[in-house]
N, C-alpha and C positions, 0 to 999 in steps of 0.2 A: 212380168214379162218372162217366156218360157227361159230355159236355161240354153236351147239349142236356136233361140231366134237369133240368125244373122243381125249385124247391127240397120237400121235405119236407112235406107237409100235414098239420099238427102239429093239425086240426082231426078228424083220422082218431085216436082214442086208444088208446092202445098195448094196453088191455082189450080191444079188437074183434080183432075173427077178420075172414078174407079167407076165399071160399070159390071154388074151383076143382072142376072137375070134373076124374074120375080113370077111365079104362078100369079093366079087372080086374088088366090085367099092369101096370099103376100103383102096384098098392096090395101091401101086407103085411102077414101075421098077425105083432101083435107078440107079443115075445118071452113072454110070459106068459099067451097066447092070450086076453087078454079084448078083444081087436077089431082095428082093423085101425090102417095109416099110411100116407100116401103114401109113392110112392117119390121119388128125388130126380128123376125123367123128371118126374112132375107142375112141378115147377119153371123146364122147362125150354121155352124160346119159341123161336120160327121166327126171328128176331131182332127186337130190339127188345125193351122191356119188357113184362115178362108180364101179363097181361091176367085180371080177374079178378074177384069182387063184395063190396062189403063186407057183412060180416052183418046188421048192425045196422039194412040199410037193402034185407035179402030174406029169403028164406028158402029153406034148402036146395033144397026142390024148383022154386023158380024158378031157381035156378043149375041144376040138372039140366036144365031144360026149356029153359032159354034154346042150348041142341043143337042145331040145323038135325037129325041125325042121329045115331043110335048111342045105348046103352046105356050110362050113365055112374052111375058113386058118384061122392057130394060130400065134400072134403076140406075140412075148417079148418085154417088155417093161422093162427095167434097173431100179431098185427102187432108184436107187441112183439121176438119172433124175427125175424121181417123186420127191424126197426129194431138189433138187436142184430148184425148182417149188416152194418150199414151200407147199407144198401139203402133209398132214401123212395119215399113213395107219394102218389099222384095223382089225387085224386078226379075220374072222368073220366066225368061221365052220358054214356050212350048213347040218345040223343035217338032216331037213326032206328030201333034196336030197340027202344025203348021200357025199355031198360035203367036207372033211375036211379041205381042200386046200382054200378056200374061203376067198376074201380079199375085204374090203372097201376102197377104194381111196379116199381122200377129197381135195375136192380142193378149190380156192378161193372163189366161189359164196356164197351167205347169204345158200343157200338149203344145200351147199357143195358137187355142179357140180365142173368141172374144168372151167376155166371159156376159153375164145377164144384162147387167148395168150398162158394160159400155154400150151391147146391141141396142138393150133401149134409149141409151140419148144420143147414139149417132145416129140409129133411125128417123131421127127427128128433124134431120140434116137434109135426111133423103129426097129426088124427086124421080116420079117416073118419065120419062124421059122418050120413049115407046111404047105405047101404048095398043098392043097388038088388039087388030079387031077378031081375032081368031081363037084369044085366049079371056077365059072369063071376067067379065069387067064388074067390079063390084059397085052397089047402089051407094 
């Protein structure tokens, strides 16, 4: 866990979902073909921690839209899998986008990125959730 990640916002309940937006080449037919999942790239930030909305407090297609640009699917992702990572979370409004919903993910790296591992077993968590007809849908 970074040195400068705030502690755990245990007011975030482990029954909420986080929802991130996903390109086409994001996402995965899973195994049983009844929809999709993130891939672990969803998980993965420019540095710093991942950036994100709580459910409870949007709704998919406001995380879609919240885009400047591009066609996206919305992913949920279980906070209770975040938290099973070791990873806490940050309720972070975003005043000047008008964002309320806004959440910081931290996760193991010194920046407090996720670091490979966690991305790939909480992707594994993931479902998509939106399934936009406008953005690449993979076979």
């Amino acid at each position: 866990m970074p040195d400068q990640a705030p502690p755990d916002d245990r007011t975030i309940e482990d029954g909420d979902h986080i929802y991130r937006r996903a390109r086409g080449d994001q996402i995965k037919l899973l195994p049983d073909g009844s929809g999709y999942r993130g891939s672990s790239a969803i998980l993965v930030s420019s540095g710093g921690p991942l950036s994100a909305d709580l459910a409870s407090l949007c709704t998919p297609e406001q995380t879609r839209d919240g885009a400047a640009f591009g066609d996206f699917h919305v992913v949920a992702i279980p906070v209770k899998a975040l938290r099973d990572e070791h990873c806490s979370l940050e309720h972070a409004p975003d005043l000047e986008h008008n964002n309320p919903a806004h959440v910081h993910v931290y996760g193991g790296k010194r920046d407090g990125a996720l670091t490979n591992s966690q991305a790939n077993r909480i992707s594994q968590t993931t479902r998509v959730i939106f399934l936009n007809p406008d953005a690449l849908i993979p076979d």
